[in-house]
N, C-alpha and C positions, 0 to 999 in steps of 0.2 A: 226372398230378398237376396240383393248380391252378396254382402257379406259372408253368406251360409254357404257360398259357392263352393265345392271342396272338389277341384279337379288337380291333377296332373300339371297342367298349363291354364295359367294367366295370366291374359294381355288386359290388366287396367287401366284403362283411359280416360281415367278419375284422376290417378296418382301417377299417372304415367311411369307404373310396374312393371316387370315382366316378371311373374311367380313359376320357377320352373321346378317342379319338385316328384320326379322320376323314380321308383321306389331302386334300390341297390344302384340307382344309375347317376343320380345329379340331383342337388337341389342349392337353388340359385335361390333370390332374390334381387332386381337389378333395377336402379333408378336411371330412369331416360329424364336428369334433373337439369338439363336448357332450350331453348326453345330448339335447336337446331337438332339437338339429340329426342326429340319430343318426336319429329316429322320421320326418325327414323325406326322409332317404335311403333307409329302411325302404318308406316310400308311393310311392317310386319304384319299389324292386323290386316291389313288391306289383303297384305297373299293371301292369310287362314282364310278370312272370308269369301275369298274367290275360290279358294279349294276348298271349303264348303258347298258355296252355288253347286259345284260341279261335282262333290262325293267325292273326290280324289284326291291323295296328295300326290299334285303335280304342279312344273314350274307354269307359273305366269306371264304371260307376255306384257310385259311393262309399257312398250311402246303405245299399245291400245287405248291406255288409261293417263295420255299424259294431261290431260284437262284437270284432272283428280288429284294428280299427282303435283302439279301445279298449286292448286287450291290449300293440298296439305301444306307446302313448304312455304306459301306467301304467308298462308294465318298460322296454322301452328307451329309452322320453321323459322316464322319470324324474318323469314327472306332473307335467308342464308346462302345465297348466292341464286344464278339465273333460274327463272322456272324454265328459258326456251327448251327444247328438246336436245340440241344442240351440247346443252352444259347439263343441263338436270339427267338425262338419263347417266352420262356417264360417271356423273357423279355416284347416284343412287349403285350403278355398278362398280364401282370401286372400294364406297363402304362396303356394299355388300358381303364384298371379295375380303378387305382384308380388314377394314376396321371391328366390322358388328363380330367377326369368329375369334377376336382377339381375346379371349377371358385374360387371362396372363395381366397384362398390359390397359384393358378395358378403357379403350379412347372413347368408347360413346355410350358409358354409363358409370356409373357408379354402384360398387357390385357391395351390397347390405351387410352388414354385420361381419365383414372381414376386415382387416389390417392389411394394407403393403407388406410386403416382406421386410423389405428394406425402408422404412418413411415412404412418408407420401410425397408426389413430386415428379417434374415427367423422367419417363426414362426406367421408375421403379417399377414393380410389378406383385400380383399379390400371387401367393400360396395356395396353389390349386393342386391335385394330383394330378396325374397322366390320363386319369378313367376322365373326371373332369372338363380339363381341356380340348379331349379327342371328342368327345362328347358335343362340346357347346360348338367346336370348329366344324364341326361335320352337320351339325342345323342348317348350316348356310349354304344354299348350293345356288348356279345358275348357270344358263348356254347363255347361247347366241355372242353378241358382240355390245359395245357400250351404245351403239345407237339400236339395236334391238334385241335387249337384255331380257331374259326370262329367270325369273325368281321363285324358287321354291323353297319351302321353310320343310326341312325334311325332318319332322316331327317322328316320322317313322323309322328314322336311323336311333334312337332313343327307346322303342320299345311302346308309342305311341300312334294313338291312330287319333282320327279328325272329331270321337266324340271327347278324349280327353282334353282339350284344348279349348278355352271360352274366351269369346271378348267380352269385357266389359265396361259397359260405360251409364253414369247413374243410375238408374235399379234393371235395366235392359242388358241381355243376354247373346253374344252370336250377330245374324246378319240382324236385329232390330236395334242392337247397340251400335252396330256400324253406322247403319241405315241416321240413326241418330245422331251418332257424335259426327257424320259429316254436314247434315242439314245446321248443326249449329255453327261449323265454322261457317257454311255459307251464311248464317246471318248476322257471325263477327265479321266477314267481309262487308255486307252492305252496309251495316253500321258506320263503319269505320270511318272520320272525318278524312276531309283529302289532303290536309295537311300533315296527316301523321304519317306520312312515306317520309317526308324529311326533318322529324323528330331526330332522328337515329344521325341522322346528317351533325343538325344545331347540336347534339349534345358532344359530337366527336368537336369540332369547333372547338363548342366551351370548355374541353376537360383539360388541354395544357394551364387554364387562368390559374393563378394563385386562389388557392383558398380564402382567402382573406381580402378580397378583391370580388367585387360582385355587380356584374355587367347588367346594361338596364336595354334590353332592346325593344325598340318599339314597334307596331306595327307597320312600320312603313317603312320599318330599316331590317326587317323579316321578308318583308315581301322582293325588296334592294336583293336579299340572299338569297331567296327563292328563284330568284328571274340569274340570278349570277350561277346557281349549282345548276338548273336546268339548262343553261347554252352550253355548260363545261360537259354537263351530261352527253348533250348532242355530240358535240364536239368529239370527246373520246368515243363515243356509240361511232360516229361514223368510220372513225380512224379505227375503230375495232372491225367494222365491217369489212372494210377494205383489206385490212390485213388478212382475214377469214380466207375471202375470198380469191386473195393471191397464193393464198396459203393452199386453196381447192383444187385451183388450176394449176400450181406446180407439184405440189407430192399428192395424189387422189391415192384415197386406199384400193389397192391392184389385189384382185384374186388371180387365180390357176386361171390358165385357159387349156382345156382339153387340147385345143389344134393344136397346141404348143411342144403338147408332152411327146419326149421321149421316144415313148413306147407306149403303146395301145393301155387305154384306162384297162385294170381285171373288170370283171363282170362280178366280183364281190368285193366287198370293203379293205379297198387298199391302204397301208399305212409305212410312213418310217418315225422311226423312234428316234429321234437328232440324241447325242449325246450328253448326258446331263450335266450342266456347267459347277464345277468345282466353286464355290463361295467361300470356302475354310480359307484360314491364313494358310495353313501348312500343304504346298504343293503334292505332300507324299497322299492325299485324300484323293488323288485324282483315282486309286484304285476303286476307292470308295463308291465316287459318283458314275465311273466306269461300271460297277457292278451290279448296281441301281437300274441302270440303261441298259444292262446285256440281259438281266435278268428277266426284266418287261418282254422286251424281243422274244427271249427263249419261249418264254408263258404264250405268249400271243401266237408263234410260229407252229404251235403243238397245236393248234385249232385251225380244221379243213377248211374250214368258211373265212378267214381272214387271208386275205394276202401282204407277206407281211417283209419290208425288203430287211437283205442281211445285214449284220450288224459288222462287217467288213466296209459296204457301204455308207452305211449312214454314219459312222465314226470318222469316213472322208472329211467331215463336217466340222471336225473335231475344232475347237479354237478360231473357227471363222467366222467373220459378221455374213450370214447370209438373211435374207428373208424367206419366209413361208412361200409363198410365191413361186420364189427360186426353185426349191427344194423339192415342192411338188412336179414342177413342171422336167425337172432333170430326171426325179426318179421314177417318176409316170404312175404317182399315185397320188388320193384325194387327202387325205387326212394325214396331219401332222403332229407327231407331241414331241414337244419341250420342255428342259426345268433345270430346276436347281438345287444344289443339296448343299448347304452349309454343315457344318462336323464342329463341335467344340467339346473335348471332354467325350462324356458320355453321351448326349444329348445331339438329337440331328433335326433338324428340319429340309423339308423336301417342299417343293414348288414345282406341281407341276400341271400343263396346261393340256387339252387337246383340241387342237384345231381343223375344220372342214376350210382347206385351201380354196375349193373352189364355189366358197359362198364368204369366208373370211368369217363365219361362226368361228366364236370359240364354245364348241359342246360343251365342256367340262372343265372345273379350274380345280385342283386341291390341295390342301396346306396341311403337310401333317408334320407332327411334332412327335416324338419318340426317343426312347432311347435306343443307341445304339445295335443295343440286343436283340431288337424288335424290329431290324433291319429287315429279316424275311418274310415279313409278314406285309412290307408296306408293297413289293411288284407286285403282287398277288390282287392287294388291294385296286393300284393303277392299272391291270390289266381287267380285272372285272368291271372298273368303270368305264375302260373303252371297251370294251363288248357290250355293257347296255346300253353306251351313247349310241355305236351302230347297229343295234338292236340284231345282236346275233346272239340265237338259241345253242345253250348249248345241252348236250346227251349227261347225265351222271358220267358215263366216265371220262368225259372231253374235261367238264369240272374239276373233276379229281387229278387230271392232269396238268389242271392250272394251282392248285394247289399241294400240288407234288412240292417236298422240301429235299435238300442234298445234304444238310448239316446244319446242324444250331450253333456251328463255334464260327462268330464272326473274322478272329484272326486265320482260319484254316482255309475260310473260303477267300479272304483277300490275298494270301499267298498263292493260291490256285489261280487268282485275278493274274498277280506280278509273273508269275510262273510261264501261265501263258504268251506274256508279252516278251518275254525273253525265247521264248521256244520258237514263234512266229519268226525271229531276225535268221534263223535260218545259218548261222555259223556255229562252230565247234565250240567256242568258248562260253556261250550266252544257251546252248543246251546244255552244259553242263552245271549252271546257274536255276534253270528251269530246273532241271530234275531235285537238285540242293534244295529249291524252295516245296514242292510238290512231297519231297522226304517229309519234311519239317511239315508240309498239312496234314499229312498222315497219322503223325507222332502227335498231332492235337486232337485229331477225330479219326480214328481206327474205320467207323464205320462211315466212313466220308466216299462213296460211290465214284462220283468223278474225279476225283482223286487220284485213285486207280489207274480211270483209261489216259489222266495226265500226265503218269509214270511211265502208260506203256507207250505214248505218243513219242518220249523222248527216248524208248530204244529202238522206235523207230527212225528216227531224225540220226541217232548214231550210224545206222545202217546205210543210211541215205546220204549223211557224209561224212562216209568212211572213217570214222571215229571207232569206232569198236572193233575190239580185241579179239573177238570170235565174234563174226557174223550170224552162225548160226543160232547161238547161245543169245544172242540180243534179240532175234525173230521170235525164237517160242519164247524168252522172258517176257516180252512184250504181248506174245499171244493171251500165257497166263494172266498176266496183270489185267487186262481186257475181259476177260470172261471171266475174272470177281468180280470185277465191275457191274458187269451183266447181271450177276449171281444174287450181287446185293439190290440192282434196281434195275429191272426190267422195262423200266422206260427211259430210260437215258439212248438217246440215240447215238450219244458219241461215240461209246468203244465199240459197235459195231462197227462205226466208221471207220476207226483204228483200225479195227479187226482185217476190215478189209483191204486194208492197204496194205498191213504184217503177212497177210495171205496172197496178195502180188510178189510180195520178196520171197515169200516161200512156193512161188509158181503154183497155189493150189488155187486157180481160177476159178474152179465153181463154187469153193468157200467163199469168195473173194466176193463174189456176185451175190450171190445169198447174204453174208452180213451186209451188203451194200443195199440188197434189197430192203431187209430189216430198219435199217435204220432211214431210208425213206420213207415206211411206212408209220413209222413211231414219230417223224416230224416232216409233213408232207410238203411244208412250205419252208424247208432247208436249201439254202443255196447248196451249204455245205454236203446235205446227203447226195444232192442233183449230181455236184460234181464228182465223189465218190461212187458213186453208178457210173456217171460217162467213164470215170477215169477206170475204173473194171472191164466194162466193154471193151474200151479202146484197147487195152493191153491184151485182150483173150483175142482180140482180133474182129469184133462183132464193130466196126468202126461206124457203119452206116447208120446202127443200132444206135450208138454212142452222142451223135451230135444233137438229139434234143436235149436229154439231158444237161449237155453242155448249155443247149441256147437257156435251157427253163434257169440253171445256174446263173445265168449273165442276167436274167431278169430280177430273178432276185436280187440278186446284187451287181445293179448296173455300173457300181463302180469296181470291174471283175477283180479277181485274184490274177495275177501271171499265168501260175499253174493253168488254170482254166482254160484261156487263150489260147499257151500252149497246147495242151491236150488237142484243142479243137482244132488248129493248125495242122497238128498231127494226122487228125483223123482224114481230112481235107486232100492233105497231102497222097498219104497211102489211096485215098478213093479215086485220087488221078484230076481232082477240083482242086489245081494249081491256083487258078485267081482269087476262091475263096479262101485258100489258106495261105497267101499272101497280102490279104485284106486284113486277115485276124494278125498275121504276125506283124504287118507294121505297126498296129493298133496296139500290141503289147511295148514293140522298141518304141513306139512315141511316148509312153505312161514310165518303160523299166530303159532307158537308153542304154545299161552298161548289163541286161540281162544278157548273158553269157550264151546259157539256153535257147533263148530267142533269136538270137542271132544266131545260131548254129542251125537251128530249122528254118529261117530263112536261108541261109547260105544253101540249105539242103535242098530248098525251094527252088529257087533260083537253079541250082547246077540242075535238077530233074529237068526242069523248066526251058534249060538254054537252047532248044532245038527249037525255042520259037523266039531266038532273038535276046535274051535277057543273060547273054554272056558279064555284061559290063555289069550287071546288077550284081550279077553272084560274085565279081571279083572286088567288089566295093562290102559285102555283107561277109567275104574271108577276113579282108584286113578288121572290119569291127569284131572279127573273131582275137584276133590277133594284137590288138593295142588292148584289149579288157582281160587275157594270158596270152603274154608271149611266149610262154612254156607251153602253153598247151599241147598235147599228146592224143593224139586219136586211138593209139595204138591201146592207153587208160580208159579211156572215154567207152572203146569198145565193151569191154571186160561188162559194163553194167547195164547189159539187157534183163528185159524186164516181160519181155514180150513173149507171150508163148508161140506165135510162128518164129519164127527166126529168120524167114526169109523179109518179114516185113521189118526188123531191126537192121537186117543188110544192106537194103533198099537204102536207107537214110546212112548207114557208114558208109558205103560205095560211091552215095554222090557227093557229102564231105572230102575223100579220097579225092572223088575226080575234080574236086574244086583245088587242089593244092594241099589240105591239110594231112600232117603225118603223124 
């Protein structure tokens, strides 16, 4: 008999229960106690039992069953809003999404044998722990889009498989309880008089009357009402119609169009990671939700099979209203994730989604809730759910590099965050800020890896501009810092990349190249390693070598660095392909108008250039040298070569020179 039933999971649809009772892991009891909440524990059995049929647990496609799905919410939903397809499935995915994983808060049950925390009442919430909530939020999963929504009840993220889990519905078991309890709403529907659709009507009517006052209507003063709610029916039906349909022809849901993009689709699953929206009160969390978003990126770029754009680019994004749409078709790839991270206290919540732009799928949604401390355990989480949404295998050690950690001290690594963002601005004052913040991560986590190559980044940045007191003493300080880096984590690509730039200043080219090699092979899908390799070639003189690099750079991150540009101007230049590297330089002064650099390699441009004409250009690209430093000094400017030919550094001083500059 059913009572004797002792699983893991059950769905009674006697008492409209859900008994979840997971050994070390959960154990629930949940009343689905009104009709509306009835039809939503109905679409849970409905998944098991589809993922029964099939021996899997996997999602559902909703859309195939909306006849059923209909049927549920007219008789046991009590017609809690449209069955069309149109309202009901988006419905169905919305609870899905965020009502049914809500324990906390519990808007579509009534959770047994617990207290509110605070009273009962909207707004409170009951006393769950973290194992808990992570638990019941993560049962609920789904793809697709609100008009073709797939449902899967992920039983298996709990420690359960599909024989722990029973329906039940009077003394019937599985698909013959199903099989059952749906024959009988089919024959509460035919039953059903056909006055009783506008029962619910007459009784909203009678409920303002006084108590004490008792209205006598008659037959024929019902039917008077009936004939009045069905024209008002119509009446609104069409005026709804029409709005619908103006509403279709002016905003239609827009996917990606390949013609559109960019730049050529990759030939494997393309993504950018848009920047995660700060929700907290306190604007200083933006490091927070910043780190959330770089971290993903990082994870995702260490795997060959993902192409995946940099996080220079997608941070373009940062604070814009754009659309999916937009986003794919600019950065010339398919899939898109977005989200959000609220911070109160201890306690964070993340929102985040992944979308296939050019189907308008959303693969994957997820809500987690954590404390703060537990920060590094959730990119890890969002980066293995979009690798199985685009069903990319990975090797043991590709894994391990997606679970690779840099520090469990959340303040060390959001200094490391602010650190950075100061070091990028690229002046004396805000490296000096950088390094002050990067000390202070250190002095919280000793064995904090990147940390290190963040220390050594800013005595590089002193050398670079002319901030430091002994040049040479800032190069190897910076080499050292960089190779503990290394020493403690051998996968970190960064301080190779350091490495290799500290070994340009110190002219040892084939070093140079070598860490630069390194650290393209430890993150293959680096903009930043791409342009660390071009920028080695270029200076050893290998220029021709140099410009893929550059372009695979710009790819990844199609919204480029300067630097980059530059470089590639550079390389252009020296190869004697003047119009290509006045392509790329006006392309950087249209993005950097007051880059100082940029204009000085056009200037350089142009004077090489002028024996075909382009005098007037190169005397228009001195004065832009000239109104952004009027000081300027060539005679300075020489002193910092970089180049190991020296004829090819000369080349670019001599035609400065011949442009007028001194």
């Amino acid at each position: 008999m059913a009572e004797n039933v002792k699983h893991p999971i059950i769905i009674d649809l006697n008492q409209f229960k859900l008994h979840v009772n997971v050994k070390n892991k959960i154990a629930l009891t949940l009343h689905f106690n009104s009709p509306s909440r009835k039809f939503y524990l109905s679409v849970i059995a409905f998944v098991v039992y589809e993922m029964k049929k099939r021996g899997k647990i996997i999602p559902i496609p909703m859309e195939e069953h909306l006849d059923l799905l209909a049927l549920l919410n007219e008789s046991i939903g009590g017609s809690a809003g449209s069955s069309e397809r149109e309202n009901l499935l988006p419905r169905i995915y919305r609870k899905w999404h965020l009502a049914l994983p809500n324990l906390e808060e519990a808007p579509l049950f009534k959770v047994l044998g617990r207290q509110k925390g605070y009273g009962e009442g909207i707004g409170k919430i009951y006393p769950f722990t973290e194992e808990e909530k992570d638990c019941w939020a993560n049962l609920f999963e789904y793809i697709g889009s609100e008009e073709n929504v797939r449902l899967k009840f992920a039983i298996d993220k709990i420690g359960a498989g599909l024989d722990d889990v029973v329906i039940l519905f009077e003394d019937s078991l599985n698909e013959e309880a199903w099989e059952k309890f749906v024959l009988s709403l089919k024959g509460k529907t035919d039953e059903r008089p056909k006055t009783e659709d506008i029962e619910p009507i007459l009784k909203e009517l009678e409920a303002p009357v006084s108590p004490n006052r008792k209205w006598k209507i008659t037959w024929a003063s019902r039917y008077r009402w009936v004939a009045l709610i069905a024209a008002v029916i119509v009446v609104l039906g069409a005026i709804t119609l029409a709005i619908w349909k103006t509403y279709l022809n002016i905003a239609p849901v827009k996917v990606a169009s390949v013609e559109k993009m960019a730049f050529p689709l990759p030939d494997k699953p393309s993504i950018v990671v848009l920047p995660f929206v700060n929700m907290s009160d306190d604007p200083k969390q933006e490091f927070f939700s910043d780190g959330i978003t770089e971290e993903i990126i990082n994870a995702l770029s260490r795997v060959p099979q993902m192409f995946v754009i940099a996080r220079h680019s997608s941070f373009n994004y940062k604070g814009k209203s754009i659309k999916v749409q937009q986003v794919a078709e600019e950065m010339g790839v398919r899939y898109v994730m977005e989200g959000s991270i609220r911070r109160e206290g201890n306690r964070v919540r993340i929102m985040a989604q992944f979308i296939d732009a050019l189907t308008g799928f959303h693969l994957f949604s997820a809500r987690y809730d954590r404390e703060a401390r537990d920060f590094f355990h959730l990119h890890d989480d969002i980066a293995m759910k979009i690798l199985t949404a685009v069903r990319v295998k990975l090797s043991e050690g590709e894994a391990a590099h997606i679970i690779a950690k840099g520090t469990k001290n959340l303040d060390a690594y959001l200094k490391i965050m602010q650190a950075r963002e100061f070091a990028n601005q690229y002046n004396k004052e805000t490296n000096i800020l950088a390094r002050q913040l990067t000390e202070q991560a250190i002095s919280l986590d000793p064995g904090y890896a990147f940390a290190y190559a963040s220390l050594a980044y800013t005595h590089f940045m002193d050398v670079l501009l002319g901030a430091s007191k002994n040049r040479g003493e800032s190069i190897e300080r910076g080499i050292e810092l960089a190779q503990k880096a290394i020493a403690m984590d051998e996968s970190l690509e960064r301080p190779h990349g350091i490495l290799s730039l500290l070994y340009i200043l110190k002219r040892d080219y084939d070093k140079a190249i070598i860490e630069a090699e390194k650290a393209l092979a430890l993150e293959p899908n680096s903009a930043l390693a791409h342009h660390t390799l071009g920028t080695a070639l270029l200076y050893t003189g290998r220029h021709e070598e140099a410009i893929p690099f550059f372009k695979k750079a710009v790819r990844f991150g199609p919204i480029p660095w300067s630097i980059t540009l530059l470089n590639m101007a550079s390389c252009y230049r020296m190869m004697g392909q003047y119009e290509e590297a006045l392509v790329i330089s006006k392309k950087l002064i249209q993005s950097h108008p007051d880059h100082l650099l940029g204009h000085l390699g056009l200037t350089a441009t142009y004077t090489t250039y002028s024996l075909m004409g382009r005098r007037e250009e190169a005397r228009a690209a001195f004065a832009e040298v000239l109104r952004i430093d009027p000081k300027f000094s060539l005679e300075d400017f020489a002193k910092n070569n970089l180049y190991k030919n020296e004829a090819d550094w000369n080349r670019g001083i001599d035609a400065l020179r011949k442009a007028g500059l001194k």
